[in-house]
C-alpha distance (Angstrom), angle and dihedral (degrees) to the residues before:
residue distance angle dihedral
X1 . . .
X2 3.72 . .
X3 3.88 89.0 .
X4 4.00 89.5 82.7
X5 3.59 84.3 54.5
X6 4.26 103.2 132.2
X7 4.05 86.2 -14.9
X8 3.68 112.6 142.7
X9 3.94 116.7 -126.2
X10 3.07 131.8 -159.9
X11 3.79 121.3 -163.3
X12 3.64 129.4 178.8
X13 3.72 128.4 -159.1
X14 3.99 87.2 34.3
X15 3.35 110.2 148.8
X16 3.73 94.8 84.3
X17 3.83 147.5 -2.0
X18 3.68 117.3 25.4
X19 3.91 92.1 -20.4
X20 3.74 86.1 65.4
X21 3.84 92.3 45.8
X22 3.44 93.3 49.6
X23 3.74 96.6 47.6
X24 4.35 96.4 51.5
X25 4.23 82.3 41.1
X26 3.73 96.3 53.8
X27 3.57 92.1 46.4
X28 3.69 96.8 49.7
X29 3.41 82.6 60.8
X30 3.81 103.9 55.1
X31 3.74 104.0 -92.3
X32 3.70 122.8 121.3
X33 3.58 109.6 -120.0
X34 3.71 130.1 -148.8
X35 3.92 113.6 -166.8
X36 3.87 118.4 -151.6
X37 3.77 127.5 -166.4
X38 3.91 147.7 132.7
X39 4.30 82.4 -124.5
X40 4.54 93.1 85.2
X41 3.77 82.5 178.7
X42 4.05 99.3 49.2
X43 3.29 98.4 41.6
X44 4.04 96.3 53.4
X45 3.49 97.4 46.5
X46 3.99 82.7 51.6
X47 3.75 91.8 53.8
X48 3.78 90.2 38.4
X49 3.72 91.4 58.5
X50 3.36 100.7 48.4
X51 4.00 94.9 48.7
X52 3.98 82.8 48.8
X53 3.97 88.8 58.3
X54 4.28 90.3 48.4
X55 3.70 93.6 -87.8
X56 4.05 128.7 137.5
X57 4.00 104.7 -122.2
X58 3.61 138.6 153.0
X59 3.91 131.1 171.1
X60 3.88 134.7 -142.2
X61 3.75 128.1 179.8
X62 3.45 110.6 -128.8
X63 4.11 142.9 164.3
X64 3.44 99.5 -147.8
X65 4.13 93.6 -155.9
X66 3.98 84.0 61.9
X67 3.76 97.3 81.5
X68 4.14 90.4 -168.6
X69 3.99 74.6 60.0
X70 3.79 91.0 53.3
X71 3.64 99.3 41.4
X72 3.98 85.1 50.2
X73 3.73 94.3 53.6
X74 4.04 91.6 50.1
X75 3.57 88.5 62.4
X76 3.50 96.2 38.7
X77 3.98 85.1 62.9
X78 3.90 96.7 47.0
X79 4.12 93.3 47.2
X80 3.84 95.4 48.5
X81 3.89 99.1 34.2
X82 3.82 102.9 13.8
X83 4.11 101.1 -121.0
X84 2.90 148.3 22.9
X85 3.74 118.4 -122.5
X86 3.80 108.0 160.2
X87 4.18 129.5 25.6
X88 3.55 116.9 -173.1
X89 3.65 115.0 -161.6
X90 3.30 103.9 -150.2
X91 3.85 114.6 133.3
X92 4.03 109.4 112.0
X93 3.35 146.4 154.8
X94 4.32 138.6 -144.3
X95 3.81 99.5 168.7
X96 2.92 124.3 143.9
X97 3.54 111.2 36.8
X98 3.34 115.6 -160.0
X99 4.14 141.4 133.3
X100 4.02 109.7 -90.5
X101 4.22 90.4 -107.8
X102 3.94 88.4 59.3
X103 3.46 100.1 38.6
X104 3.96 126.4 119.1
X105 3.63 111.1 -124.7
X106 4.14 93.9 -152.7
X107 4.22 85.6 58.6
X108 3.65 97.7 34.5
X109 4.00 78.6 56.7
X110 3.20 92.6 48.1
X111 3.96 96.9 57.8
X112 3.82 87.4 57.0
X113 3.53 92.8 48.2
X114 3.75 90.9 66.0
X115 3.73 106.4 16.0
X116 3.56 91.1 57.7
X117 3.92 114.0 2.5
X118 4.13 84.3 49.9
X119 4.00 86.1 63.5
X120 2.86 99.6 39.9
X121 3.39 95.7 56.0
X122 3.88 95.8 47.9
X123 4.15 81.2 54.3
X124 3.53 84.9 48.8
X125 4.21 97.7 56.3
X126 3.39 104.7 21.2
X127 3.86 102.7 56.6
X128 3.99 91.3 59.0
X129 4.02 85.7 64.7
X130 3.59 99.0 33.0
X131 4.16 85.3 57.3
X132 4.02 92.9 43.2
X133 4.12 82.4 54.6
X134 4.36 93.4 37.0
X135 3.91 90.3 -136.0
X136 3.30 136.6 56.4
X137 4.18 140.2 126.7
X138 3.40 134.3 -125.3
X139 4.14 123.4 -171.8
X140 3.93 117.9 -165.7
X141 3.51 109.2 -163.4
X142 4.12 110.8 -139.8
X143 3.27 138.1 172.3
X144 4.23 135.9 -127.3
X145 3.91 77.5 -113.7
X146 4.30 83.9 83.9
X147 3.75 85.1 70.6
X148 3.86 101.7 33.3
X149 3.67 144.4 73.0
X150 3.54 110.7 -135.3
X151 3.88 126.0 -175.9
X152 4.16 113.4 -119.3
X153 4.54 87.4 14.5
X154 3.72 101.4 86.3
X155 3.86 81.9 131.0
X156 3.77 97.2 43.8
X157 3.79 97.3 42.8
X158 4.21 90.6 43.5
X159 4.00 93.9 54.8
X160 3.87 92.6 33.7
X161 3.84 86.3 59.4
X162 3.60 87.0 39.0
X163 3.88 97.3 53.5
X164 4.23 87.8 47.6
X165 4.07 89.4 60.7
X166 3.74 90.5 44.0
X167 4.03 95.8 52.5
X168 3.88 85.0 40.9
X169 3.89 93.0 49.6
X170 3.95 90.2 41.4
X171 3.89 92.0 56.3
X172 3.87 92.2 46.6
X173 3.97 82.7 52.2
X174 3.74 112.6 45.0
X175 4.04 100.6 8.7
X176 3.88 91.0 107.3
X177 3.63 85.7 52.3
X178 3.13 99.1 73.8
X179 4.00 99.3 -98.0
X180 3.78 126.7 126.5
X181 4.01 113.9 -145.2
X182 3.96 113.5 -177.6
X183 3.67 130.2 162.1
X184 4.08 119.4 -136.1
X185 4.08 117.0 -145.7
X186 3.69 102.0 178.3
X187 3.84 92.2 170.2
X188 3.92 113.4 -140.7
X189 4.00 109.1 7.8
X190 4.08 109.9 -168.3
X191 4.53 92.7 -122.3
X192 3.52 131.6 130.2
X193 3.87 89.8 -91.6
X194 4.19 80.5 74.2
X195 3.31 83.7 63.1
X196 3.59 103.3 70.5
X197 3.78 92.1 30.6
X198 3.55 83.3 70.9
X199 3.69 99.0 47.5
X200 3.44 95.0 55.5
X201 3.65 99.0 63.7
X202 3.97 95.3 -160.2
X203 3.52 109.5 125.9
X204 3.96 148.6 -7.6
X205 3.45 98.8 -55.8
X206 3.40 105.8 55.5
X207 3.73 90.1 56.4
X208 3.17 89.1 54.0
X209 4.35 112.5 121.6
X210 3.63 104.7 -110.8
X211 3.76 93.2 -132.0
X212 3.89 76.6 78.0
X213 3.76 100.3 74.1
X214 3.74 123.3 85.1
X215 3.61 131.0 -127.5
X216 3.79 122.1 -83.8
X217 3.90 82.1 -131.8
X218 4.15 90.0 64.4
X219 3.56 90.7 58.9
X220 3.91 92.8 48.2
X221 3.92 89.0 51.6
X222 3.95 81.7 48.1
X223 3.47 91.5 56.3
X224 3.59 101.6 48.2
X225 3.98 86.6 55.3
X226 3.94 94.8 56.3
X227 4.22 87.5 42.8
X228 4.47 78.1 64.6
X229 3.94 128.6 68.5
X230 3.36 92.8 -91.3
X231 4.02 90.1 69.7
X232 3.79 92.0 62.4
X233 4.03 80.2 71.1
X234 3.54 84.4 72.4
X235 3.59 116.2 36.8
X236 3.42 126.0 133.3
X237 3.79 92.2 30.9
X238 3.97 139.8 51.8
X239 2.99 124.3 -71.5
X240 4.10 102.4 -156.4
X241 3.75 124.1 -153.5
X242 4.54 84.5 -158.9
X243 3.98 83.3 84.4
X244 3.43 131.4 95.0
X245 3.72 97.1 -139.7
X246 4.00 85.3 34.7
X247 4.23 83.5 72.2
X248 3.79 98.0 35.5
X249 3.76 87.7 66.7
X250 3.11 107.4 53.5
X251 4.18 85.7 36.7
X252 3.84 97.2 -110.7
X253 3.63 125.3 157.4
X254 4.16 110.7 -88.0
């Protein structure tokens, strides 16, 4: 992994879950990490951490469906590490879960706001300065829900599909540029977002024996493999973490 070696990362939605994983796995391999979340307090002690244990971290608060926010937190990365080599758009939401008839239009809203406006807007920043530099990666993490129809996820399923087209359409568009778009489906993740999947008791997945669910720390690993060449393989699309030969290349358990 010595290609994340003094690379700066971005990572949205890091103050927990597989943001947070991500950020203290990237580090320990070199990179210089740059956590992003609305959670000022979560985030710093994150970053603090890591730059406690010999790591390069720094922290900025940041709603990612604000894209003044965004725009901010791209130059936040290039004035305290000097780039920005990797953004990984992972800040999302699922709650609440709820059939389409009992939804609430403000929260429904409020998924697509982040879940798809939040990429969007990372797209939207980052590309300029990942041109200017003629290299640069950028991971969206996704979710089997862009290809499903899940009871109680109307919101989830509609951005997931959403964020697929955009990292598809971003590839077509800046690929010969020099920039790497992939999508990341790591199937069922062990965060709190479980949590209320399980409460809600609406479909397959929350029934699904929690033994199931992998390890923030998988995804991480995953992550680091699609910041390398071998991620250019699949840009455009998702790369899933359900498959088989999904785990045997990044060197996960079967």
């Amino acid at each position: 992994m010595s290609h994340l070696q003094n690379k700066t990362v971005v990572i949205t939605g890091a103050s927990r879950g597989i943001g947070a994983a991500a950020a203290r796995h990237l580090a320990g391999l070199g990179a210089k990490v740059v956590l992003a979340a609305r959670s000022a307090d979560r985030i710093n002690a994150i970053a603090e951490d890591i730059t406690a244990t010999g790591g390069h971290a720094a922290a900025l608060a940041c709603d990612v469906s604000d894209p003044d926010a965004v725009a901010r937190l791209v130059e936040f990365a290039g004035d305290t590490f000097g780039s920005l080599d990797v953004l990984v758009n992972n800040a999302g939401l699922i709650d609440p879960i709820s059939r389409i008839a009992d939804s609430d239009p403000e929260a429904w809203g409020r998924v697509v706001d982040v879940n798809i406006k939040g990429v969007y807007h990372g797209l939207r920043y980052a590309i300029p300065v990942m041109q200017a530099q003629s290299a640069g990666t950028i991971i969206n993490i996704s979710s089997g829900a862009a290809n499903s129809f899940l009871e109680g996820w109307s919101h989830y399923c509609a951005t997931k599909a959403a964020v697929l087209r955009l990292t598809g359409v971003a590839h077509k568009e800046y690929s010969a540029e020099g920039i790497t778009v992939v999508g990341l489906s790591p199937g069922t993740v062990a965060t709190d977002m479980q949590v209320s999947i399980r409460q809600s008791g609406l479909n397959p997945v929350s029934r699904l024996d929690p033994s199931v669910h992998i390890p923030a720390e998988w995804v991480a690993r995953a992550i680091a493999y699609l910041c390398g060449p071998d991620g250019a393989a699949h840009a455009g699309t998702d790369f899933s973490l359900k498959t088989d030969a999904g785990r045997r290349a990044v060197g996960l358990p079967l």
